[in-house]
C-alpha positions as CSV (number, residue, x, y, z in Angstrom):
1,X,-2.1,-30.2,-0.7
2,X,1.5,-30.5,0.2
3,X,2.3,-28.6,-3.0
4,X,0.2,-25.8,-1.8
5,X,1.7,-25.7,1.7
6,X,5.5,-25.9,-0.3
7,X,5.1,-22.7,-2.0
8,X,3.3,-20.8,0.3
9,X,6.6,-21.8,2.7
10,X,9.1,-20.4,-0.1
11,X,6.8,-17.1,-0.6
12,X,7.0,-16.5,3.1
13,X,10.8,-17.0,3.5
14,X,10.7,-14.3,0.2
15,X,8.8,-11.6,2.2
16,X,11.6,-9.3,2.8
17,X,11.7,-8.9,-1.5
18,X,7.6,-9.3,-1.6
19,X,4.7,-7.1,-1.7
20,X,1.9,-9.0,0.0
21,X,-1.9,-7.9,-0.3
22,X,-4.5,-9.8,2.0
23,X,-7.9,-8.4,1.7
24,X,-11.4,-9.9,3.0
25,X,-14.9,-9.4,2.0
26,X,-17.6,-9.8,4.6
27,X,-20.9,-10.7,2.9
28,X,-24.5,-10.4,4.0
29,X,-24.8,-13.8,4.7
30,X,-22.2,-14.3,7.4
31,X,-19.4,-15.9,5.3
32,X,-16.4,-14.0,3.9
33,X,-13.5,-14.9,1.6
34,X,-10.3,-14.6,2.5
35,X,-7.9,-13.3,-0.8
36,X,-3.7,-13.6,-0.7
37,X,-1.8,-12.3,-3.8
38,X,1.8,-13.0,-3.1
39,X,4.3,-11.2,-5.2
40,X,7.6,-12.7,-5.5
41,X,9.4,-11.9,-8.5
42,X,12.2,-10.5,-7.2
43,X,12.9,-12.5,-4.2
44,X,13.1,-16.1,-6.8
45,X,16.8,-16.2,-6.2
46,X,16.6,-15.4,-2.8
47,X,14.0,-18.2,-1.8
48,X,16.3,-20.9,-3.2
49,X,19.2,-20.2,-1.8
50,X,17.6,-20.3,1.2
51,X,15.4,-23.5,0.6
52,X,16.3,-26.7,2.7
53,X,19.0,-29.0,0.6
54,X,17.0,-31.9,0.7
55,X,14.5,-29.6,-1.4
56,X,16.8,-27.8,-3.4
57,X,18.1,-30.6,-5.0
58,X,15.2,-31.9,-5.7
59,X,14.5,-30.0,-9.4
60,X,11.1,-31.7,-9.3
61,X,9.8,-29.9,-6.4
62,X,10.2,-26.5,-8.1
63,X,9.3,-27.8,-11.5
64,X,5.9,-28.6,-9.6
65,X,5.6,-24.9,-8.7
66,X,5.8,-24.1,-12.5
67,X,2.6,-26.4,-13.3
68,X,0.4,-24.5,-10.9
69,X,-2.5,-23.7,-13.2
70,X,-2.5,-19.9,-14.2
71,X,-6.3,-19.5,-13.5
72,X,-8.5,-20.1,-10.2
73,X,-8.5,-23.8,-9.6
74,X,-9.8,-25.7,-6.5
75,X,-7.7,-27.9,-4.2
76,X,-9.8,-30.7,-5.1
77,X,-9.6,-30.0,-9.0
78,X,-6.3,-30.1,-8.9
79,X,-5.6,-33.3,-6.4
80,X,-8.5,-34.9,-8.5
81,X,-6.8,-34.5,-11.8
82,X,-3.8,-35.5,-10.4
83,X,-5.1,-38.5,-9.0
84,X,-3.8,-37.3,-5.7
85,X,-7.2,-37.1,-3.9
86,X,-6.6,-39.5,-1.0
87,X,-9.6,-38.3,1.4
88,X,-13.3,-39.3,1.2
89,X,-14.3,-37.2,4.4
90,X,-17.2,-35.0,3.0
91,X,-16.1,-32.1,4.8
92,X,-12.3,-31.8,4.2
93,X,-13.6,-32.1,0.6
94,X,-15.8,-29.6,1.1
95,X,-13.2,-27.3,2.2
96,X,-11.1,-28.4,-0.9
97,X,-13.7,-27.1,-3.3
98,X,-14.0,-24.1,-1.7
99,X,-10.0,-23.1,-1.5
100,X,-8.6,-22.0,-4.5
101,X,-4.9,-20.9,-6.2
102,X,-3.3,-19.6,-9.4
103,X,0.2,-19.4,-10.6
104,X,0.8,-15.8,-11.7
105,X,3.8,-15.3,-14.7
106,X,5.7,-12.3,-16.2
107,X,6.2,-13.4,-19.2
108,X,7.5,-17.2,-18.8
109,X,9.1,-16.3,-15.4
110,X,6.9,-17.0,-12.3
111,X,6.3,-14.0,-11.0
112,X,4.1,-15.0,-7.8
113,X,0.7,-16.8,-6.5
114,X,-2.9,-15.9,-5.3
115,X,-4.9,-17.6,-3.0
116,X,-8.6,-17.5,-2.4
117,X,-11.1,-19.2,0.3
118,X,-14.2,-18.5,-1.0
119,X,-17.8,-17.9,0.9
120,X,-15.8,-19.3,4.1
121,X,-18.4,-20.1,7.0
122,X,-18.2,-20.4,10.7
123,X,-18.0,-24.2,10.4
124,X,-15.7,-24.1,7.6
125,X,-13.0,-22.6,9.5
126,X,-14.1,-24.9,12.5
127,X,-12.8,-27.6,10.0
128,X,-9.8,-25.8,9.2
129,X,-9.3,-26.3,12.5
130,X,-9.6,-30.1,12.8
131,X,-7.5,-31.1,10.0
132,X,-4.4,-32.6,10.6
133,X,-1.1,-30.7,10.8
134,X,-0.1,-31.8,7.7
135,X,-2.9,-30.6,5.8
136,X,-3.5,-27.5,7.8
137,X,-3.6,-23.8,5.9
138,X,-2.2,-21.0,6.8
139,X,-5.5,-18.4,7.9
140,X,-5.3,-15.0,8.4
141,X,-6.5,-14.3,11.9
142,X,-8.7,-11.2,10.9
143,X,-10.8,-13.9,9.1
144,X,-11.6,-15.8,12.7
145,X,-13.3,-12.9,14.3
146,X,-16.8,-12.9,15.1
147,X,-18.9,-11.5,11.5
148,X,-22.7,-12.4,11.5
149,X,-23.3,-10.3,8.4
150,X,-24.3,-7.4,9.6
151,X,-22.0,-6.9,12.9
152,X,-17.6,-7.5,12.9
153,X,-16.3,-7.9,16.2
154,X,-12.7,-7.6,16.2
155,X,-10.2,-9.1,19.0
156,X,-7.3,-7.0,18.9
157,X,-5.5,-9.6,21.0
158,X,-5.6,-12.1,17.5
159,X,-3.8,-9.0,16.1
160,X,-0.6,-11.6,14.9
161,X,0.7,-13.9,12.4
162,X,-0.3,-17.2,14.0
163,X,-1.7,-18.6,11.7
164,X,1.3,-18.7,9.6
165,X,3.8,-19.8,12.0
166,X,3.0,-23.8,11.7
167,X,3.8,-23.2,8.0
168,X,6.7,-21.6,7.9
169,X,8.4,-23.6,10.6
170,X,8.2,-26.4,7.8
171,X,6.1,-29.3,9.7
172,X,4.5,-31.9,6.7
173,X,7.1,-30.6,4.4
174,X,10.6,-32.2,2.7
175,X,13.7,-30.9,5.0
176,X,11.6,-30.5,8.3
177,X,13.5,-30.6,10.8
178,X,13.1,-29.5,15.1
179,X,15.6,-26.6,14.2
180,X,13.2,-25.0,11.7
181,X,10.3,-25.9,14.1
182,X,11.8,-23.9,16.8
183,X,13.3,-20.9,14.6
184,X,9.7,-20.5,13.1
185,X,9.0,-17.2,15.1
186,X,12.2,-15.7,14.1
187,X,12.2,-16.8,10.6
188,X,9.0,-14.7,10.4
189,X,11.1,-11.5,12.7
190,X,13.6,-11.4,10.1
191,X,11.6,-11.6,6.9
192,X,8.8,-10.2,7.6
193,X,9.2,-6.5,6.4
194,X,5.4,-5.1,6.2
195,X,2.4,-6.8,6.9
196,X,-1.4,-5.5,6.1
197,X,-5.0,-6.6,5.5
198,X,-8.3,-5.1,4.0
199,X,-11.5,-5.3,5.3
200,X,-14.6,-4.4,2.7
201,X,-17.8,-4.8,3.3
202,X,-20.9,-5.9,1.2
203,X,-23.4,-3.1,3.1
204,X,-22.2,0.2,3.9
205,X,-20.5,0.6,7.5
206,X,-23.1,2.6,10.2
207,X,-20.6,2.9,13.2
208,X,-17.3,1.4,14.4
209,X,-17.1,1.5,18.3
210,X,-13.0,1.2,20.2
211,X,-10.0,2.0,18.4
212,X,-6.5,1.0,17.6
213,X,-3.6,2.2,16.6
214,X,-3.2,-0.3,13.7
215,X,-6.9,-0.2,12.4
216,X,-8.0,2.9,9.9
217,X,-11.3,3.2,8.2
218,X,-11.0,4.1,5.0
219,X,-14.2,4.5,3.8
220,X,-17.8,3.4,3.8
221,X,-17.4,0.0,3.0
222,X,-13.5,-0.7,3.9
223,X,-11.2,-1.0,7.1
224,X,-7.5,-1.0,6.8
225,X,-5.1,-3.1,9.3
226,X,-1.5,-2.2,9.1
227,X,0.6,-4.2,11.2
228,X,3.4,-2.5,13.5
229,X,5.5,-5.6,13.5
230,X,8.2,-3.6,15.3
231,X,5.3,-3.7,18.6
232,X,4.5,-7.1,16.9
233,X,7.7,-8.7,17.9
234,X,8.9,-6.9,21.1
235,X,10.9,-4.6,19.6
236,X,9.6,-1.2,20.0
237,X,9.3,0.6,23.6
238,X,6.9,2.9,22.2
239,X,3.1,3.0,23.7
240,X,-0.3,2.5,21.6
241,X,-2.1,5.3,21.3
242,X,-5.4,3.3,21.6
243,X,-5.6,-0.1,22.3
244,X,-8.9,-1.3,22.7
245,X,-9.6,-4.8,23.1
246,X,-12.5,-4.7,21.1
247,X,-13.7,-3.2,17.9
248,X,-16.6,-3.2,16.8
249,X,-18.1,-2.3,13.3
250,X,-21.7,-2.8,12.3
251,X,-23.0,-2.2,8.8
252,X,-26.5,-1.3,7.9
């Protein structure tokens, strides 16, 4: 899994030169699936010169990034065939079959990487949760709010990027230090450049209750959340319209 948390550490640091896309589908039976596609074909040279020396001189590292396979493949498919699977706990393996990525090329160039936790339940993300540092992944927080297949309840408090931050500030990973720890936050401020997530819907949406600035439906079945990271980080004086602390959509 440390391979996994590698690249999704050089695709963050490359989001000033990215287009990200997060979208989530909530289905009928109270899961969702959480999909990243991470395009980063024109930030490669920028990632590396900005990649700790202890991993940029370490050709094998990115070398592993190249081998990602090219279609959906499981955690545990890939540790598995590696012979890298070290856990027997049913339930991180469980989460392991569930979590998938693919490598995506132009041509022979890597040109990015998708992500994908699939049919995600309450108690899967409860066991996100418990896993240790080292193994945790990076969840979007829309994914955490209350869904129980027919009603979302969105807190507009979990309206950040927390979920990334213990990534990017490099902990389990080659080069780690207590200086990228600490810088995590502003790592994220500076390369961060926009920021959004779509919300669809198996049924057809009936109502949606509060509103905020940064939440747009878009039609029957989708909700759109684009991120003002300039309010996100403190840096703009300028009021929210709404604000509500709750929103709530229900579906029929």
């Amino acid at each position: 899994m440390k391979k996994i948390l590698f690249l999704l550490v050089i695709s963050l640091f490359a989001l000033q030169s990215c287009s990200v896309n997060s979208e989530i589908v909530y289905h009928k039976d109270a899961a969702s699936t959480a999909l990243m596609d991470i395009d980063m074909k024109e930030a490669m040279t920028m990632f590396k010169s900005m990649m700790p020396d202890s991993v940029k001189n370490d050709k094998r590292e990115l070398a592993e990034l190249e081998k990602l396979p090219r279609t959906w493949t499981s955690l545990y498919e890939m540790e598995k065939k590696e012979g890298k699977l070290k856990t027997t706990n049913p339930d991180s393996i469980k989460i392991m079959k569930k979590v998938f990525v693919k490598s995506n090329f132009d041509k022979d160039e890597l040109a990015g990487f998708s992500m994908k936790m699939d049919h995600f339940t309450k108690a899967d993300y409860s066991t996100i949760g418990n896993m240790s540092k080292k193994d945790k992944l990076p969840i979007d927080q829309m994914a955490l709010n209350m869904w129980d297949g027919k009603t979302l309840t969105i807190d507009t408090e979990n309206l950040n990027i927390n979920g990334f931050k213990g990534v990017l500030s490099g902990k389990g990973l080659p080069g780690e230090d207590e200086t990228t720890t600490e810088s995590a936050s502003s790592m994220i401020k500076m390369m961060l450049k926009k920021m959004s997530t779509t919300l669809k819907f198996e049924n057809k949406i009936k109502s949606v209750s509060g509103k905020h600035d940064w939440i747009t439906q878009i039609d029957d079945h989708t909700i759109r959340v684009d991120y003002n990271l300039d309010e996100m980080f403190g840096d703009s004086k300028k009021q929210l319209k709404s604000s509500d602390k709750k929103i709530v959509i229900i579906t029929e």
